[in-house]
Structures are given as C-alpha cells and as structure tokens.
C-alpha positions as CSV (number, residue, x, y, z in Angstrom):
1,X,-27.9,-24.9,-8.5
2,X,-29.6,-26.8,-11.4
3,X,-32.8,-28.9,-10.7
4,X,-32.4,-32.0,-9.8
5,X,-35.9,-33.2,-8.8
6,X,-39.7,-32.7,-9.3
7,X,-42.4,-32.7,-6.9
8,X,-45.9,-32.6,-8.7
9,X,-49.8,-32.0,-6.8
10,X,-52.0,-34.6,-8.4
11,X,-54.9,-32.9,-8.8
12,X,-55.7,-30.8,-11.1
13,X,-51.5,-31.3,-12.0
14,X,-51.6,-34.8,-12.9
15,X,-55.5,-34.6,-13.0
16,X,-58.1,-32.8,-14.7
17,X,-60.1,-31.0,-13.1
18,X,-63.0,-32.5,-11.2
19,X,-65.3,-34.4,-13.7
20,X,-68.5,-32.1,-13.8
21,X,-70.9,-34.9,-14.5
22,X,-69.3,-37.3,-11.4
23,X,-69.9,-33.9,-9.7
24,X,-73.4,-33.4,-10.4
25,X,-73.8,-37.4,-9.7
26,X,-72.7,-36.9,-6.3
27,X,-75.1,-33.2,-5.6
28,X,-78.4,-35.3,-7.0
29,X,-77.8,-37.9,-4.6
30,X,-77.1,-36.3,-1.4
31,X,-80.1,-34.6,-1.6
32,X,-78.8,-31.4,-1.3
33,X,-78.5,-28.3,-3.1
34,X,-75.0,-28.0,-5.2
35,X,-73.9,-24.7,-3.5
36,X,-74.5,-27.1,0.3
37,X,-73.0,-29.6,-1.3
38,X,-70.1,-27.9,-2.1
39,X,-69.6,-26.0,1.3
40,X,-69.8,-29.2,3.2
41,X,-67.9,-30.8,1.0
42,X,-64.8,-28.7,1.2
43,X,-65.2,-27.8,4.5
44,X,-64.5,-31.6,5.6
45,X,-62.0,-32.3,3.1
46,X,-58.8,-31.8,5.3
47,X,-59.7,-34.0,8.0
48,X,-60.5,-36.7,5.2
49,X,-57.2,-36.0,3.8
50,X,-55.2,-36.6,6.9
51,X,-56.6,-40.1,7.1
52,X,-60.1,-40.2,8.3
53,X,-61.7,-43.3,6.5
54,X,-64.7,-42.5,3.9
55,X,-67.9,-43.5,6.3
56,X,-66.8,-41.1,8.7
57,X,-66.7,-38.2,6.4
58,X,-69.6,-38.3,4.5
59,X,-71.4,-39.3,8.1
60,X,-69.9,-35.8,9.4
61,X,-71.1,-34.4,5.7
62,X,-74.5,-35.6,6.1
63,X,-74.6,-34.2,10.0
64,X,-73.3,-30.7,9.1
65,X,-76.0,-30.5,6.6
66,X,-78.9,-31.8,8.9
67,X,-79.1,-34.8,7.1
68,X,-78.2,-38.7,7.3
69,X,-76.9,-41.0,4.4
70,X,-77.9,-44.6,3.9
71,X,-75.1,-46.8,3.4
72,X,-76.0,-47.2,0.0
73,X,-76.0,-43.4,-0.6
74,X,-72.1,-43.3,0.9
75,X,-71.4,-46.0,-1.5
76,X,-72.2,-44.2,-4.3
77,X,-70.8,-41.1,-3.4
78,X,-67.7,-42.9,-2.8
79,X,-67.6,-44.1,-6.3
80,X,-68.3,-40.9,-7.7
81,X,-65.7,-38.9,-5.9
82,X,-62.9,-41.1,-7.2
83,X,-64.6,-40.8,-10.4
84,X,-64.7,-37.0,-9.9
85,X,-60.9,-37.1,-9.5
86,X,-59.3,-40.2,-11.4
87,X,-59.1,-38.1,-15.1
88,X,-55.4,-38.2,-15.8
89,X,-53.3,-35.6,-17.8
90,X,-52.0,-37.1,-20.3
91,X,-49.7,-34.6,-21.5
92,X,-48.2,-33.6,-18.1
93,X,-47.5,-37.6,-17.5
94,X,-45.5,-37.7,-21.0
95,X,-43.8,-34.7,-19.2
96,X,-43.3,-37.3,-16.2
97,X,-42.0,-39.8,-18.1
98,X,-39.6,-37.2,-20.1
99,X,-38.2,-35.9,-17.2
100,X,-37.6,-39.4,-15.4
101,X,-36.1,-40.5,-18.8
102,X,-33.7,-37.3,-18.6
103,X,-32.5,-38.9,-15.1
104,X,-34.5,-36.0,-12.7
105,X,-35.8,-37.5,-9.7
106,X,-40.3,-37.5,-9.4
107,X,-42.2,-37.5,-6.6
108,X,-45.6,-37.2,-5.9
109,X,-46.7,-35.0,-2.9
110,X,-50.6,-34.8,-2.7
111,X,-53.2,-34.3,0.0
112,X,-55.2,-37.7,-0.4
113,X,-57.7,-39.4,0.8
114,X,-58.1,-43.1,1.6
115,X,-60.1,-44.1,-1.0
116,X,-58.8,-42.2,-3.7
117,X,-55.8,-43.9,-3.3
118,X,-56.9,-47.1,-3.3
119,X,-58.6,-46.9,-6.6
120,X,-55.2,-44.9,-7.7
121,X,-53.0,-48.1,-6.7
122,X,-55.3,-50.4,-8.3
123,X,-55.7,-48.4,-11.9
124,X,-52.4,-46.5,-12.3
125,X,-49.7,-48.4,-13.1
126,X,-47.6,-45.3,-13.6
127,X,-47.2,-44.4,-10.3
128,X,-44.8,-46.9,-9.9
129,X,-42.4,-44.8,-11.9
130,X,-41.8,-41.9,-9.6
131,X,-39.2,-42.2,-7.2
132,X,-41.8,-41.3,-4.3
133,X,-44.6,-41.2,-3.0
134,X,-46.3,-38.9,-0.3
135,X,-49.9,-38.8,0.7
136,X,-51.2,-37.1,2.9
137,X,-53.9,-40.1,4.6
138,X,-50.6,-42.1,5.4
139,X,-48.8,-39.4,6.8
140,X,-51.4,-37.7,9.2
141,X,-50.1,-34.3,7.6
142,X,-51.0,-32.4,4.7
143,X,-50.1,-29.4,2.8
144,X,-49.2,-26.5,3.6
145,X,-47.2,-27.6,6.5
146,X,-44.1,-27.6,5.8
147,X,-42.8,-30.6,7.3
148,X,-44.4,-32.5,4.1
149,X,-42.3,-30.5,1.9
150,X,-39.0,-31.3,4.1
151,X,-40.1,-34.9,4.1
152,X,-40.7,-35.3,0.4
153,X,-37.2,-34.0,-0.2
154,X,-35.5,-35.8,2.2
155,X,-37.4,-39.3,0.6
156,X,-36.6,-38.0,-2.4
157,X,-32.9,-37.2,-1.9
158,X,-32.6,-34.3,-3.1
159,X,-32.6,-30.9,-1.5
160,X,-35.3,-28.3,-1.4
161,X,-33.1,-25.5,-3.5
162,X,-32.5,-28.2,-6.5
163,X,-36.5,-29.0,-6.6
164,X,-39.0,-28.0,-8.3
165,X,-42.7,-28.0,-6.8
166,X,-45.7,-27.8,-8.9
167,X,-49.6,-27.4,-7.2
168,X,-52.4,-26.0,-8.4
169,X,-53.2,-24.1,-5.1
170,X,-51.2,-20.9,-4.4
171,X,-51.6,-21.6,-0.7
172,X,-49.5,-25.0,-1.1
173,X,-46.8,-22.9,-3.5
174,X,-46.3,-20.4,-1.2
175,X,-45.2,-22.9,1.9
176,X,-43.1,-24.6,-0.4
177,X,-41.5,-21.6,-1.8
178,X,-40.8,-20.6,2.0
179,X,-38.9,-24.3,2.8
180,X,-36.8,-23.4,0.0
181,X,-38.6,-24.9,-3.1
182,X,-38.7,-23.7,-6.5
183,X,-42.3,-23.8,-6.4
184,X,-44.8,-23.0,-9.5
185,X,-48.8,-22.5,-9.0
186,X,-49.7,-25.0,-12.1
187,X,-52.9,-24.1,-14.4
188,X,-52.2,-25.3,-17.9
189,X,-49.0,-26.9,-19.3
190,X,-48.8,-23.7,-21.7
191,X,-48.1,-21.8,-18.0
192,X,-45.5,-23.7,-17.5
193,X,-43.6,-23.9,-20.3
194,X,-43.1,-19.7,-20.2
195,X,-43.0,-19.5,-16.1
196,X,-40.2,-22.2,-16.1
197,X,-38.4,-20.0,-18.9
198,X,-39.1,-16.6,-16.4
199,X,-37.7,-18.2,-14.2
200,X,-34.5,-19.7,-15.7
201,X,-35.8,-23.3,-14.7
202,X,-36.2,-24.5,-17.7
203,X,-32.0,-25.5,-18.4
204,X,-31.4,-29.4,-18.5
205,X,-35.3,-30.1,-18.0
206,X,-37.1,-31.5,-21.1
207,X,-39.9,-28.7,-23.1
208,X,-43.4,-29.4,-21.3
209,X,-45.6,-30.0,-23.9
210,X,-43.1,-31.1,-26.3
211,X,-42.9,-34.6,-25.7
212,X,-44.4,-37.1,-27.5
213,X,-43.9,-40.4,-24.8
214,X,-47.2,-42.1,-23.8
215,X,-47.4,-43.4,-19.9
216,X,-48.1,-47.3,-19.2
C-alpha cells in the first residue's frame, strides 16, 4: 500500500536541536546547577505537555528543586524555553512543502506545551500548510499512547498502514510502529533518505534533501 500521508515530531524533526545558549540562559537563572536543572526539567515535562499552563510548571520546577521563582524569573524562563525550541529545519520543511506539493497528506503530531505553541502560531506561518494539527496541551494526551497516533490518522484521513511517522524518540516510533505506522526514528535528513530506501518507502515520495523549495 503506497504512502499516502506523513506525520512528522516537531522537535528535533522540524526543529533543531535545543539552542545551547537559550539553554544555558535558562540554567544561570534558575539558580541551579545544569545537571538539576536538567533532571527537573525533564522530569516535569509530560505533565506540561498534557496542558498544564507555564506558572504551574516551573512553580512545581522550583519546588522539586527546594527552591522558589520570582515571577520575573518564570518570565524569563518562559522566553528562553521557546527560544530553546523555536530553531526551524529548513531543509526538512522544503521536504514539507515537496511532499504537500506531490499531493501527500502532512500532519503534525507533537507533545507541546502551551506556550510553545503560542509563540509557534504567532511566528510560523507554515504551519498553516499541513493538513493537521495535533498537540499534545489541547488534547490532554501525549505520545506514546496510542490513541494520538489513531487520532492523527483518523484527522488526517488516511490510515495508519499508508502513513508514515517520523520522531526523534525511539519510544514514540515504537508505539506508532505497533498501531500500524510506518514509523522512522529521525536524526539527520541524510538517515532518512537511506532508511526510507531500506525500507522501500521511498516510491512516489519526493528525495529528502533534494529539494530546493523555501517555506513562507
């Protein structure tokens, strides 16, 4: 069954990976060590992503670390996380734009936070090109359930054997995999190119990295 749509992470997909310097921004002024940082960081990130609202994490941040955060210190550490995630690929959205060119459906399907987004909506007037959208913060669900997969199809219209899924995290590929998706752990377009061509995916689907289109 040939491919028929495309489901694409946004980080680290459609993203870079997280800006070092917005990173280091956001270490110096919490106060805390980077390796802290980090652990408390992530270790919030999923309830964030399932639609808890920015005060409330970095409040529950500052509390599992024994600290507090002025409100001016959440501001900025706000700002710097969308900065620290708001670096587009440019050559994986000429792929976007290829593929949507070459009449395959696009969808986005990424665990997101509020804020994120709202920056996202504001600055990337791409987006309005894929056929779908699914965050996570407006759902109340995030990857790996599979019910986000099922639902992204079903928006989509298109079913799960004639998509392919592309995320960075091999957790995320794995649950898609298992609802049926063709479903590729993403690193560098290069990756791609030769795992879509293992996999005989790569038949009626414009060359990643071949195309020369530059996103609005």
């Amino acid at each position: 069954m040939p491919i028929r749509g495309v489901i694409f992470d946004y980080g680290m997909v459609i993203s870079h990976p997280a800006d070092p310097n917005a990173h280091a921004r956001m270490v110096e002024v919490s106060g805390l060590s980077a390796e802290e940082f980090d652990r408390h960081y992530w270790s919030n990130r999923h309830s964030y992503d399932l639609g808890m609202k920015g005060t409330e994490y970095w409040a529950k941040v500052a509390r599992d670390a024994g600290t507090t955060f002025t409100p001016e210190q959440v501001d900025e550490l706000i700002e710097n996380d969308i900065l620290m995630w708001t670096s587009v690929n440019e050559e994986m959205l000429a792929w976007v734009i290829a593929l949507q060119n070459a009449g395959l459906r696009t969808a986005i399907l990424s665990n997101m936070v509020w804020d994120i987004l709202g920056y996202m909506r504001q600055e990337f007037g791409w987006l309005a090109h894929f056929h779908h959208h699914t965050w996570s913060c407006e759902l109340g669900i995030g990857k790996p359930d599979p019910e986000i997969y099922l639902h992204t199809c079903k928006e989509l219209g298109v079913l799960p054997q004639e998509t392919l899924f592309l995320d960075d995290k091999p957790e995320n590929v794995a649950a898609a995999a298992k609802v049926g998706l063709h479903a590729i752990q993403f690193s560098t377009i290069e990756h791609l190119r030769n795992d879509l061509a293992a996999r005989g995916l790569q038949q009626g689907l414009p060359v990643p990295g071949e195309t020369v289109e530059t996103p609005a």
